[in-house]
C-alpha positions as CSV (number, residue, x, y, z in Angstrom):
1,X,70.2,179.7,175.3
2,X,72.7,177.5,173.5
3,X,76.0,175.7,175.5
4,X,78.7,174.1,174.0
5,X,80.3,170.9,175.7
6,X,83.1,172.2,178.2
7,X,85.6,170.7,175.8
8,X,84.3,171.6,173.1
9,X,83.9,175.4,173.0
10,X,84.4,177.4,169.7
11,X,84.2,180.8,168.9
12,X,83.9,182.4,165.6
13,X,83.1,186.2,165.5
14,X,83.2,186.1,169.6
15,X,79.9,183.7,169.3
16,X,79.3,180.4,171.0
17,X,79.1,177.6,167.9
18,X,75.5,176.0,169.4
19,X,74.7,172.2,169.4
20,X,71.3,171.4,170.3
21,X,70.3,167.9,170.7
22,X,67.0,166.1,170.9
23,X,66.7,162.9,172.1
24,X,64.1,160.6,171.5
25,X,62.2,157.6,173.1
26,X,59.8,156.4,170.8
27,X,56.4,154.0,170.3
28,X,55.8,150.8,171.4
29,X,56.5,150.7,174.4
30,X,54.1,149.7,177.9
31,X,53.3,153.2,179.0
32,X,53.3,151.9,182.3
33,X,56.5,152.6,183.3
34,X,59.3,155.0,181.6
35,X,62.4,153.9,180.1
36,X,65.8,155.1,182.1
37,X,68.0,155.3,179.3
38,X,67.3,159.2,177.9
39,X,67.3,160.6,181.5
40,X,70.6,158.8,182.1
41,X,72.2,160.0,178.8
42,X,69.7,163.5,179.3
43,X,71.6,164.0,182.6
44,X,75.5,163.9,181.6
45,X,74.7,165.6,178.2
46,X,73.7,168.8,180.3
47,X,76.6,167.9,183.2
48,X,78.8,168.2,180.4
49,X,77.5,171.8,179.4
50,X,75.2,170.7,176.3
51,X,71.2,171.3,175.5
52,X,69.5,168.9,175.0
53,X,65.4,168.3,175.2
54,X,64.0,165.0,175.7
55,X,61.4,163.7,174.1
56,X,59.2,160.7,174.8
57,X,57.2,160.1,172.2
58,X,55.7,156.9,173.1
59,X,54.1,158.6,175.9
60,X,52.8,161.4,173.4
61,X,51.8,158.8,170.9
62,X,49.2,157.8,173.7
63,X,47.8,161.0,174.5
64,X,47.4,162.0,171.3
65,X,45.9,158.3,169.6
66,X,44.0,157.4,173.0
67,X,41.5,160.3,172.6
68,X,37.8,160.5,171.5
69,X,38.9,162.3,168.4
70,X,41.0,160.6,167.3
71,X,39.3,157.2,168.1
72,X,36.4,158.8,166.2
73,X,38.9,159.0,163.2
74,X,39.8,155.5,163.3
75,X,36.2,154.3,164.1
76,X,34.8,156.0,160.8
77,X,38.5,154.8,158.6
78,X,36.9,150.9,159.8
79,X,33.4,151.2,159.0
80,X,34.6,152.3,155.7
81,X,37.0,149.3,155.2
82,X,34.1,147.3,156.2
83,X,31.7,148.7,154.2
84,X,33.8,147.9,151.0
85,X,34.2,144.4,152.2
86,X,31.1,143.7,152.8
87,X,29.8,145.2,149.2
88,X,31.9,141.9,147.5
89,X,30.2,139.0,146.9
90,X,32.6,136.4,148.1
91,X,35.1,137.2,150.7
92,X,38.7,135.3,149.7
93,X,40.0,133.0,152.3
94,X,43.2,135.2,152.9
95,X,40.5,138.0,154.0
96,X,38.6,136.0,156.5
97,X,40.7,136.8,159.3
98,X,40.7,140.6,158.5
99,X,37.0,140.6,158.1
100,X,36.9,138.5,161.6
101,X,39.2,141.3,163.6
102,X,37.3,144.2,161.7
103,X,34.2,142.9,163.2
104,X,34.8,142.5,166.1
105,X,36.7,145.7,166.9
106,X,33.5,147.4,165.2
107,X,31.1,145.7,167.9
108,X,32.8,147.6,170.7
109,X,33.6,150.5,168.3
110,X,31.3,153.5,169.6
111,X,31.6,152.5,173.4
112,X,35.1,152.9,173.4
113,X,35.4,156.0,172.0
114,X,33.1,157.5,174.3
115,X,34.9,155.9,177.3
116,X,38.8,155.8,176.4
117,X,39.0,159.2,177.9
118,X,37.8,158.5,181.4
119,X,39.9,155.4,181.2
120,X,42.8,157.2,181.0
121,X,42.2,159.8,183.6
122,X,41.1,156.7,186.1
123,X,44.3,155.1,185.0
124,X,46.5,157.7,186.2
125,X,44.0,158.3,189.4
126,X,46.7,157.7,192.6
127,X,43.0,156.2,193.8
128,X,40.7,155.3,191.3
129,X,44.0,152.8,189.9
130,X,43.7,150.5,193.1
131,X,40.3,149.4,192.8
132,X,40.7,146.4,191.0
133,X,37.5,146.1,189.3
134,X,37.7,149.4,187.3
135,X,41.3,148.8,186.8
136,X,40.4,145.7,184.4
137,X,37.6,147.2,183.1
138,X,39.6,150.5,181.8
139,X,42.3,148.8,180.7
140,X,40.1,146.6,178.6
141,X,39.1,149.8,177.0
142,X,42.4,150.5,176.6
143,X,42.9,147.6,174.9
144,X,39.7,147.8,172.6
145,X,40.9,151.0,171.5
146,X,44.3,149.8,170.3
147,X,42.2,147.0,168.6
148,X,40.5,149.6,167.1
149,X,43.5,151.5,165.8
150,X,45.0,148.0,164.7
151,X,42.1,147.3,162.5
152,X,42.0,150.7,160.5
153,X,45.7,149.5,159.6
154,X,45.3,145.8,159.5
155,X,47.1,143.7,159.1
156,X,49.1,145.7,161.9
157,X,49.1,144.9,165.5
158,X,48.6,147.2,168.3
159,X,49.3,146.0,172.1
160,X,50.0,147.6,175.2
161,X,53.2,145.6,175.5
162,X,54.0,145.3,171.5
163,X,53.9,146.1,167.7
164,X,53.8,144.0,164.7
165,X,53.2,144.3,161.4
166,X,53.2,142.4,158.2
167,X,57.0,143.1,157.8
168,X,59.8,141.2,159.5
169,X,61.8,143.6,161.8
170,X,65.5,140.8,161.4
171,X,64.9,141.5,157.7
172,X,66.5,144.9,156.4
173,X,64.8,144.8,153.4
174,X,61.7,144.8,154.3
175,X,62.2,147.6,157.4
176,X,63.2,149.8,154.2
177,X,59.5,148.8,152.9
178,X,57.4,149.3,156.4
179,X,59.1,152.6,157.1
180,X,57.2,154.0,153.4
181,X,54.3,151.6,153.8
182,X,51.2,154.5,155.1
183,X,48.6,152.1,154.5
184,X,49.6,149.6,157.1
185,X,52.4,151.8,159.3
186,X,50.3,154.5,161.7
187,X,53.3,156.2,162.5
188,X,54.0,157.8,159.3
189,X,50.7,159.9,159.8
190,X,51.3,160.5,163.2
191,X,54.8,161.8,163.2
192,X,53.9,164.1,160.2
193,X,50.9,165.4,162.1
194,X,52.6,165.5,165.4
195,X,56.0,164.9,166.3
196,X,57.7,166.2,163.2
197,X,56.1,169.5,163.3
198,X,57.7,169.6,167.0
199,X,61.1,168.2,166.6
200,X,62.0,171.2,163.8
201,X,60.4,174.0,165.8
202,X,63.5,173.3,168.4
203,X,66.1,173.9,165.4
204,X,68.1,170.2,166.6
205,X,71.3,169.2,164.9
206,X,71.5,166.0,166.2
207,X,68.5,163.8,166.9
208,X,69.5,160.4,169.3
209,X,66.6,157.7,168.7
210,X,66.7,155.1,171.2
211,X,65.7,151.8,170.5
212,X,65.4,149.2,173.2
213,X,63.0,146.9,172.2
214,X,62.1,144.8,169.1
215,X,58.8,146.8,169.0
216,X,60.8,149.9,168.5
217,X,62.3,149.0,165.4
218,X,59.7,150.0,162.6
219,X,58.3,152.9,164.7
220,X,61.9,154.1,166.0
221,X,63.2,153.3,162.1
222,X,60.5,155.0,160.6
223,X,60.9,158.0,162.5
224,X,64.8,158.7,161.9
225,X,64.1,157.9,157.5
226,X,61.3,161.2,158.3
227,X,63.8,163.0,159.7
228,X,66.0,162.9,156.8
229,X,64.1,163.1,154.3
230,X,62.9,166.7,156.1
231,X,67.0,167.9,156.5
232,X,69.5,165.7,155.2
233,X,71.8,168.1,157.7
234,X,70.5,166.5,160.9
235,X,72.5,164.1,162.3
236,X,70.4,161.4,163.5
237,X,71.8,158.4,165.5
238,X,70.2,155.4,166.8
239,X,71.2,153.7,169.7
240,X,69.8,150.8,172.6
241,X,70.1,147.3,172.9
242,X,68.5,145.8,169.8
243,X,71.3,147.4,167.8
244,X,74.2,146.6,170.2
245,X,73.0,143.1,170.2
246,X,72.9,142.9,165.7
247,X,76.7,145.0,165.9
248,X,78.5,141.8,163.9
249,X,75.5,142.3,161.6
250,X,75.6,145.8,160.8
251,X,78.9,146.1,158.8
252,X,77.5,143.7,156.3
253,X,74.0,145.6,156.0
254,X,75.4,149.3,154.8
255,X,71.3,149.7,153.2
256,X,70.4,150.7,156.6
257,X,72.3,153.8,157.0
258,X,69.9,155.5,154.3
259,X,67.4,155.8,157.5
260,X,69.7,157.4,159.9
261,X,73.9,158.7,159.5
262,X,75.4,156.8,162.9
263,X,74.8,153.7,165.5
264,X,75.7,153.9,169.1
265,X,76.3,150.3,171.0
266,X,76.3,149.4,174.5
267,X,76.6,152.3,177.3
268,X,75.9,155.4,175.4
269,X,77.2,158.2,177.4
270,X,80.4,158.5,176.6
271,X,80.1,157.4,173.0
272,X,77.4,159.7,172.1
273,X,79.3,162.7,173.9
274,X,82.4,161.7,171.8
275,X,79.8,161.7,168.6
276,X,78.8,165.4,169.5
277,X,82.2,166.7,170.5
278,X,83.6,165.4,167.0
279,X,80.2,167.2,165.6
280,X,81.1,170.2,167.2
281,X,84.6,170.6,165.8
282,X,83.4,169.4,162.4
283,X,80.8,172.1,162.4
284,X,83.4,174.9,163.9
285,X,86.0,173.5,161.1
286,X,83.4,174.3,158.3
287,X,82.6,177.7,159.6
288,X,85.8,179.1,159.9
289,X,87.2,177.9,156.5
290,X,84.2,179.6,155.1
291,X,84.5,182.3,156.9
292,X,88.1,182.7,155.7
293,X,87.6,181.5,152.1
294,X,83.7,182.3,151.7
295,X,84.4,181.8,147.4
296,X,85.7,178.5,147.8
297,X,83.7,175.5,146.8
298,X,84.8,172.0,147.4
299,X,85.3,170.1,144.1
C-alpha cells in the first residue's frame, strides 16, 4: 500500500501518485545503542500519511560482517596479502607497519572466527552480558574480528566506536576518491552484496541518509554515489549533524552534489517533509503534462 502526505494528495486517472521513502542509518557507528534521529523523522513521516521503511544498516553491516563466513572470507583475503609480502625479499619501511598489523591480526585469525558467533549471541544475552568476565572477553573477540576485517583492507581502520581510512573525510576531493576506492573501502562490496540489492527491491523514490558522526562520512557518502549510479531518478538526501555543522562550507563545494541531489540541516522533520511534498507535486506535475501532451519532448 502506497499513501501520499495529507497535503499532498494527487490523482491522476482516479490513482493515488505513491512516494515511498527509505531512510537510512548507516555504518560506523557503536552498535551499542541506536541512533534516535530515523525513528523521530520515521514517526511524523507516517503521522503525516507517508511510507516510509527504515533501515539501519550499521546494525545489518554487523550481522552480516561479524559472522564465521564471512570472517572466513576475510581470514583467507589476509593470509593471501601476507603471503605475497612475505615472498619479497626486503620489506620497504612504509610496509613495516602493514606487515606489523597483518601479523598480528593473523595470530588470533582462526580463533576468532570460530568464536565471533557465540560472542555475539552472549552479547545480546539479558544474562550472559552482566558477567563481567565474559563481557571483556567477547568483546575482545569482537574487537579482533574488526582487526581482522581492518587488515584485509589496510590501511583502513575498523573500531567499535570509529572508521578511518587513508582519506581525509574535511577534504572533498579525496571523499570523491574513497567512495570508488574497493581495495581499501569495505563498504563498496558490502552494499553491492547486501544493502543495494534490498533498497531497490522496495521501489524508493527518495532515499534520506543520515549522517551524524564523522565516521559516517565515507560509509554514509559512499552509499548515496551507489545509489545513483544504480537510478539517477532517486532522490537521495543527506542529512545529520556533520553536515549542518559544514552549511557555510557547502555552497563553495558544489563537487559534492555528484554523490547525492539535496542536504537537510538542523531539525529535519519539517524540512525533509517540505523536500517530499515539493517531490510529490513535481512528480504529479510531470504526469499530468504527459498525460495531456504524451508527444511532447522538452527541448
Amino acid at each position: 500500500m502506497c499513501l501520499i502526505g495529507n497535503q499532498s494528495k494527487k490523482f491522476l486517472n482516479g490513482a493515488i501518485l505513491c512516494m515511498k521513502i527509505t531512510l537510512i542509518f548507516p555504518p560506523q557507528w557503536t552498535p551499542s545503542y541506536p541512533h534516535l534521529a530515523l525513528p523521530s523523522l520515521t514517526a511524523f513521516l507516517r503521522q503525516e500519511g507517508y511510507e516510509v521503511d527504515q533501515r539501519d544498516v550499521n546494525i545489518e553491516f554487523y550481522e552480516k560482517i561479524l559472522t564465521k563466513k564471512q570472517l572466513r572470507f576475510f581470514y583467507e583475503r589476509l593470509e593471501a596479502k601476507f603471503s605475497n609480502i612475505e615472498d619479497k625479499n626486503t620489506l620497504p619501511p612504509s610496509k613495516t607497519e602493514m606487515y606489523r598489523d597483518m601479523g598480528k591480526a593473523l595470530i588470533s585469525a582462526s580463533y576468532v572466527v570460530d568464536k565471533v558467533e557465540n560472542a555475539k549471541r552472549m552479547l545480546r544475552s539479558e544474562t550472559e552480558f552482566f558477567n563481567f568476565e565474559m563481557y571483556l572477553m567477547n568483546n575482545a573477540i569482537i574487537k579482533a574480528g574488526l582487526s581482522l576485517i581492518s587488515s584485509a583492507y589496510y590501511p583502513t581502520k575498523f573500531r567499535l566506536d570509529s572508521f578511518s581510512m587513508e582519506y581525509r573525510p574535511n577534504s572533498y576531493q579525496q571523499i570523491l576518491a574513497a567512495v570508488k576506492d574497493k581495495k581499501t573501502n569495505p563498504f563498496i562490496e558490502f552494499y553491492e552484496r547486501y544493502t543495494i540489492p534490498s533498497i531497490f527491491s522496495k521501489d524508493p523514490n527518495l532515499i534520506g541518509i543520515s549522517i551524524s558522526g564523522i565516521e559516517q562520512v565515507f560509509p554514509g557518502l559512499t552509499l548515496a554515489s551507489m545509489v545513483k549510479q544504480k537510478d539517477k531518478n532517486i532522490h537521495v538526501t543527506i542529512g545529520g549533524n556533520v553536515f549542518t555543522r559544514l552549511i557555510k562550507e557547502i555552497p563553495s563545494n558544489p563537487i559534492l552534489f555528484s554523490l547525492f541531489d539535496s542536504i537537510i540541516t538542523y531539525e529535519g522533520e519539517n524540512a525533509l517533509l517540505g523536500l517530499i511534498n515539493h517531490l510529490v507535486v513535481s512528480k504529479t506535475t510531470f504526469l499530468l503534462i504527459w498525460e495531456l501532451f504524451p508527444n511532447h519532448q522538452s527541448s
